[in-house]
C-alpha positions as CSV (number, residue, x, y, z in Angstrom):
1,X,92.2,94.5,124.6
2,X,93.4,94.3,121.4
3,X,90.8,94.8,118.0
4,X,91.9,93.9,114.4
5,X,90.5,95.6,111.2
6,X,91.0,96.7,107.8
7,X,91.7,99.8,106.0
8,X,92.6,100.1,102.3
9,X,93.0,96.8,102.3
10,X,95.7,96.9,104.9
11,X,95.1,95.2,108.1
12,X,95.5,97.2,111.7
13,X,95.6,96.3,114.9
14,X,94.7,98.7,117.2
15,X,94.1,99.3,121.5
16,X,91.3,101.4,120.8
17,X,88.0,100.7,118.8
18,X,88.5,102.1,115.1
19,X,84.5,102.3,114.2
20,X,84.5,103.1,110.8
21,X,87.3,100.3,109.7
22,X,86.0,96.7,109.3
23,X,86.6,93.9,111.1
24,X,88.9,91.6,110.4
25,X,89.8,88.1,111.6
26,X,91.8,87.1,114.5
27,X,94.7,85.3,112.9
28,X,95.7,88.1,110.1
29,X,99.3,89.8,110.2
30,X,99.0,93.3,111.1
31,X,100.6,95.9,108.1
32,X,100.2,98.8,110.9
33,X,99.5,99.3,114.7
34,X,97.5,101.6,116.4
35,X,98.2,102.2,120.1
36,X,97.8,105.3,122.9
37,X,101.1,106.4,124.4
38,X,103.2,109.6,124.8
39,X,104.3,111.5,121.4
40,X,107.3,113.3,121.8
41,X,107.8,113.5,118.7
42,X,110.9,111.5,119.0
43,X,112.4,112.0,115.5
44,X,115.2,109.8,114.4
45,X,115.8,112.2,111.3
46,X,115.4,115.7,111.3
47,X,112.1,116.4,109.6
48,X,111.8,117.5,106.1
49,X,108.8,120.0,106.7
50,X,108.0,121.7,109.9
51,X,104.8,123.3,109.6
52,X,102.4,124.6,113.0
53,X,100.7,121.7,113.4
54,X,102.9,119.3,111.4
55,X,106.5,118.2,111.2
56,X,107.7,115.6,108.9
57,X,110.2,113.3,106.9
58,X,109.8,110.5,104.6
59,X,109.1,107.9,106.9
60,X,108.0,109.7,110.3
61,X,105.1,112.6,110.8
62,X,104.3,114.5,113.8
63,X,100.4,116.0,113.6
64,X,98.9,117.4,116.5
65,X,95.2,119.2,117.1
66,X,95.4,121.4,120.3
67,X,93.4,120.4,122.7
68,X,92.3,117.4,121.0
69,X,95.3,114.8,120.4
70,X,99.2,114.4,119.4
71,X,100.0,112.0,117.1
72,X,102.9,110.2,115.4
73,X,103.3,107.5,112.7
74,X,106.7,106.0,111.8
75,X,108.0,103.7,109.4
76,X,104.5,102.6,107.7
77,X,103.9,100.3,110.7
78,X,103.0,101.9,114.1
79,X,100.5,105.2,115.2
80,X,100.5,106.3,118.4
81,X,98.1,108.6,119.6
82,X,98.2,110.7,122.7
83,X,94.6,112.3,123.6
84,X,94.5,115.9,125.0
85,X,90.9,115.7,125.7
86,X,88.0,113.2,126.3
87,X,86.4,113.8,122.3
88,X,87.0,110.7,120.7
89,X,85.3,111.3,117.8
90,X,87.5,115.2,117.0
91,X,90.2,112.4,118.3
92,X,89.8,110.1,115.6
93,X,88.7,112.0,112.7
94,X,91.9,113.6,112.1
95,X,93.7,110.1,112.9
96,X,91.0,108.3,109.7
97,X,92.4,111.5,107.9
98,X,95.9,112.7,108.7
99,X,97.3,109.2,110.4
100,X,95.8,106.6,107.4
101,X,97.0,109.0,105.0
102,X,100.9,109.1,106.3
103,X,100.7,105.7,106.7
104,X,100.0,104.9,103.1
105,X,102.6,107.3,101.7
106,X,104.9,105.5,104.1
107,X,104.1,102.5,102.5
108,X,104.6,103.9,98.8
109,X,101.4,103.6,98.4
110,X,99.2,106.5,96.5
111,X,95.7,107.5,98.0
112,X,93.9,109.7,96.1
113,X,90.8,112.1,96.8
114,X,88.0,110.7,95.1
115,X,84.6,109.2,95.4
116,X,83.5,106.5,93.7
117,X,80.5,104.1,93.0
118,X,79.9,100.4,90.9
119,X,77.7,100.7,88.0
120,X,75.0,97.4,87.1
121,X,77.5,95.6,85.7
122,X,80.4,96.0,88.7
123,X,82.4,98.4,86.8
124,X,84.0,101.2,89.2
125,X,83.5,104.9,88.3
126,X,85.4,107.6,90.1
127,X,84.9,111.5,90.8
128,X,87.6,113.4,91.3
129,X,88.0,117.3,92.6
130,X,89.4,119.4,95.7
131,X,86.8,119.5,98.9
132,X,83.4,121.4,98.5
133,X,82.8,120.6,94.8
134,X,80.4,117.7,95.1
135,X,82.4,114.4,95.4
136,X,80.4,113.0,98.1
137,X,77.1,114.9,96.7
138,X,77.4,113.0,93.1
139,X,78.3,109.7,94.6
140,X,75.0,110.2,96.6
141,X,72.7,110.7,94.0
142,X,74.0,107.8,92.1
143,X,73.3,106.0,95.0
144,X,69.7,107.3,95.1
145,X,69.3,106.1,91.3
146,X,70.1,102.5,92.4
147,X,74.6,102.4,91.9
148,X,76.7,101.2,94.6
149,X,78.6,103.7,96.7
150,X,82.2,102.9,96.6
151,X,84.4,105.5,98.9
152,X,83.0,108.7,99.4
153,X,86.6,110.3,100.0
154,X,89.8,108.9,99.2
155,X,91.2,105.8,97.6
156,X,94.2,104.1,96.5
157,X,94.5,103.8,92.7
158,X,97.5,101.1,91.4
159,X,97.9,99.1,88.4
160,X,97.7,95.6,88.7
161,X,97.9,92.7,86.4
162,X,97.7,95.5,83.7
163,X,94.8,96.9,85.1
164,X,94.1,99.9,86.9
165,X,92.1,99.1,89.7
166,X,90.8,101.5,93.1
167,X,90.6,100.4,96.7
168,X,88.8,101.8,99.3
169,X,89.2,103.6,102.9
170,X,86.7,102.5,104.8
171,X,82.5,102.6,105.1
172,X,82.1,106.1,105.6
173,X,80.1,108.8,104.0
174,X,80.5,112.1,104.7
175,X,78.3,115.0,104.4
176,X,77.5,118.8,104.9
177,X,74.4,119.4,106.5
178,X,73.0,120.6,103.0
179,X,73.6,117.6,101.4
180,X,71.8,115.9,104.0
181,X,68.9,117.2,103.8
182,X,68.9,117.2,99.9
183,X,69.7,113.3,99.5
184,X,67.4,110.4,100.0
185,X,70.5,107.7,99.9
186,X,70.3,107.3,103.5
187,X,68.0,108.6,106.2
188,X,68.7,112.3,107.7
189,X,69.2,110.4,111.0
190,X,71.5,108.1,109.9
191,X,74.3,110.4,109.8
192,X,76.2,111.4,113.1
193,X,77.9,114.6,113.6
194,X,81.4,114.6,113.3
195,X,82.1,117.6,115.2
196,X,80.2,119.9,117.5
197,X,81.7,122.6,115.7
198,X,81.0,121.6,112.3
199,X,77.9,121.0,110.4
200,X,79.5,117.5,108.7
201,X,77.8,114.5,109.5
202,X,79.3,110.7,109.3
203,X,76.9,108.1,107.9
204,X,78.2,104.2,108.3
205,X,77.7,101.7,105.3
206,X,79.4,98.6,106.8
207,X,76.8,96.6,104.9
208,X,76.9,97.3,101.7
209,X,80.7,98.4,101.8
210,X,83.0,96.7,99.0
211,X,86.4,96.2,100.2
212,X,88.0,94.4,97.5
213,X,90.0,95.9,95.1
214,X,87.6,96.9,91.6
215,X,88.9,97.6,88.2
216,X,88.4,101.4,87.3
217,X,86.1,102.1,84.1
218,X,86.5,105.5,84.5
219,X,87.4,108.7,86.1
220,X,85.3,112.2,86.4
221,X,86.4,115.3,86.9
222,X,84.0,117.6,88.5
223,X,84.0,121.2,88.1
224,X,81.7,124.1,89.5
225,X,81.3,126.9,86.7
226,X,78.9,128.7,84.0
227,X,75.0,127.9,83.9
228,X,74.8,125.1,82.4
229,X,75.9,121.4,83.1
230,X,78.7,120.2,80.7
231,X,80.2,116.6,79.9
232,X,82.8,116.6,77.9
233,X,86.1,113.6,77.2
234,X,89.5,114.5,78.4
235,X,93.1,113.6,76.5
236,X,94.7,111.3,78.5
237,X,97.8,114.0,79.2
238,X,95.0,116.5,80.8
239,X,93.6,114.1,82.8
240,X,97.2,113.1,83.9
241,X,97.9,116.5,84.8
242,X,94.4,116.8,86.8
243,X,94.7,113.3,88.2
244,X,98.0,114.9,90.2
245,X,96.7,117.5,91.7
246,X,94.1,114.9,93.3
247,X,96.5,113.1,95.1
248,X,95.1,113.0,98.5
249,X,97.3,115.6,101.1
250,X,99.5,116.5,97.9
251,X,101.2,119.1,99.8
252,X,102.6,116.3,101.5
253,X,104.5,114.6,98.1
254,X,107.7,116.7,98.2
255,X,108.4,116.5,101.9
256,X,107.7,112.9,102.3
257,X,110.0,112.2,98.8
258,X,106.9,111.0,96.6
259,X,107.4,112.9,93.3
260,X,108.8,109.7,91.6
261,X,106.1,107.6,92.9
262,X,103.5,110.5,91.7
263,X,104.7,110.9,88.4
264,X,105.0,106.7,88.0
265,X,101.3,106.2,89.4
266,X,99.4,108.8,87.4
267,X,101.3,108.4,83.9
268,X,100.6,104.7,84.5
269,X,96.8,105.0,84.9
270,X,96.4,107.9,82.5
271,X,97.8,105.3,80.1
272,X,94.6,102.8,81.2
273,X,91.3,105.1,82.1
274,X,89.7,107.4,80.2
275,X,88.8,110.4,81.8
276,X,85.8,113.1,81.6
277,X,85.7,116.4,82.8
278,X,81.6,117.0,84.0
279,X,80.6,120.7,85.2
280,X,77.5,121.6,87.0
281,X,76.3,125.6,87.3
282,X,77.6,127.7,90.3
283,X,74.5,128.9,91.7
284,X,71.8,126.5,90.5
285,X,70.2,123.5,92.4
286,X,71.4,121.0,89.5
287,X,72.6,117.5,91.6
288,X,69.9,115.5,90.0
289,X,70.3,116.6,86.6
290,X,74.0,116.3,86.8
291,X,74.2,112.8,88.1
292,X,71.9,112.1,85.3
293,X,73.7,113.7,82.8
294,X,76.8,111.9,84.5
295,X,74.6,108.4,83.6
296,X,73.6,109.1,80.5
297,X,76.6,110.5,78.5
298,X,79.5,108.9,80.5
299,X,78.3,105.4,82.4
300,X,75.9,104.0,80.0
301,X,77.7,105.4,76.7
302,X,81.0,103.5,77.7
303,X,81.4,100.8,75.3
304,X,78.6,101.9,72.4
């Protein structure tokens, strides 16, 4: 059986069911397969990087999880997976991941790792910062005071029609346990965990997800440090600099022959957005004062 769905925009067709894509129509050209077979890897150019668990060039990467799956994606178009167990969802988190994320550098495209929500008037603000500072925690309590969650994770940022506008992944927020049971967004038992060892929970928003593209306003630097929350505006060449080091699986930019497209993508967007850099205290409780402080002195001050 074959299932058709969209990712970043992109559409897939796949052999397996993909449950946190959308669905898409019948009759739409695929940009990428997904299929289950044998992976070798069978490389047709000798990888750039050969880490333990990955092996890579610019246009074909080799991932495997022991005892959960192989996988390879090639040329932008095709993933095959091969399972090594019967866990489909350890299977298919690292393929929404690692997979999705090959396949979009594959395609010169540049995913980013960000979350993001629409403000009253449409207008897309992102929050930007390495894993455990409180992307997906932010986003959620600006979905509590009544914004539109965008991406919890990733998304691919581009200028377009001289605009700088954000795509992205797919309906999915993701959450540590503690954020779970500190959020109101969405129902403690809406959110399915990801992995029997991990205390990360999956919670679906097919709903209300937005898959269109949506012009950036803004784009938030978070930061854990000090005791007290702090907002302050960025110059466009620091937030340049910062915007880099987001870059979704940047390790990845050297070996898979990037840096051009990196350097292009971020001075072109630093030269559109203005960015903020917004700290919250290391040890304090201080979500709901920082997404309000976030609201106050960033979302509703742009434009006055």
């Amino acid at each position: 059986m074959q299932y058709n769905y969209k990712v970043f925009n992109l559409n897939c067709t796949s052999t397996i069911e993909l449950p946190s894509f959308i669905a898409a129509g019948i009759d739409c050209e695929p940009d990428f397969e997904v299929v289950l077979g044998t992976v070798g890897p069978d490389f047709k150019l000798e990888p750039t990087v050969k880490k333990p668990f990955a092996h890579f060039n610019e246009n074909e990467f080799f991932y495997q999880m022991p005892n959960i799956a192989r996988y390879f994606v090639s040329n932008g178009n095709k993933v095959v997976i091969e399972p090594l167990c019967e866990d489909w969802g350890s299977i298919l988190l690292f393929f929404y991941s690692n997979c999705i994320a090959a396949i979009l550098f594959q395609k010169n495209l540049m995913p980013f790792h960000v979350s993001g929500v629409l403000d009253k008037n449409g207008g897309l603000w992102l929050f930007a910062a390495p894993s455990r500072t409180g992307k997906s925690t932010t986003a959620l309590k600006l979905k509590e005071k009544g914004y539109t969650l965008f991406t919890d994770d990733t998304a691919l940022i581009a200028i377009e029609d001289n605009c700088c506008v954000a795509t992205a992944s797919y309906p999915e927020a993701r959450a540590w346990e503690n954020t779970m049971n500190n959020q109101t967004a969405f129902a403690v038992s809406d959110g399915k965990q990801l992995r029997a060892e991990i205390n990360k929970f999956g919670i679906a928003f097919h709903d209300d997800f937005v898959a269109s593209s949506q012009k950036v306003k803004g784009i938030v630097f978070l930061e854990i440090k000090g005791d007290e929350i702090q907002i302050e505006r960025m110059k466009a060449a620091q937030g340049m600099q910062q915007l880099g080091n987001n870059i979704y699986r940047n390790t990845w930019v050297h070996g898979m022959n990037k840096q051009l497209l990196q350097f292009k993508t971020v001075s072109a967007i630093s030269q559109k957005v203005p960015f903020w850099k917004a700290v919250r205290p290391k040890d304090k409780a201080s979500f709901d004062s920082f997404a309000d402080a976030i609201i106050e002195q960033i979302i509703e001050a742009d434009g006055k």
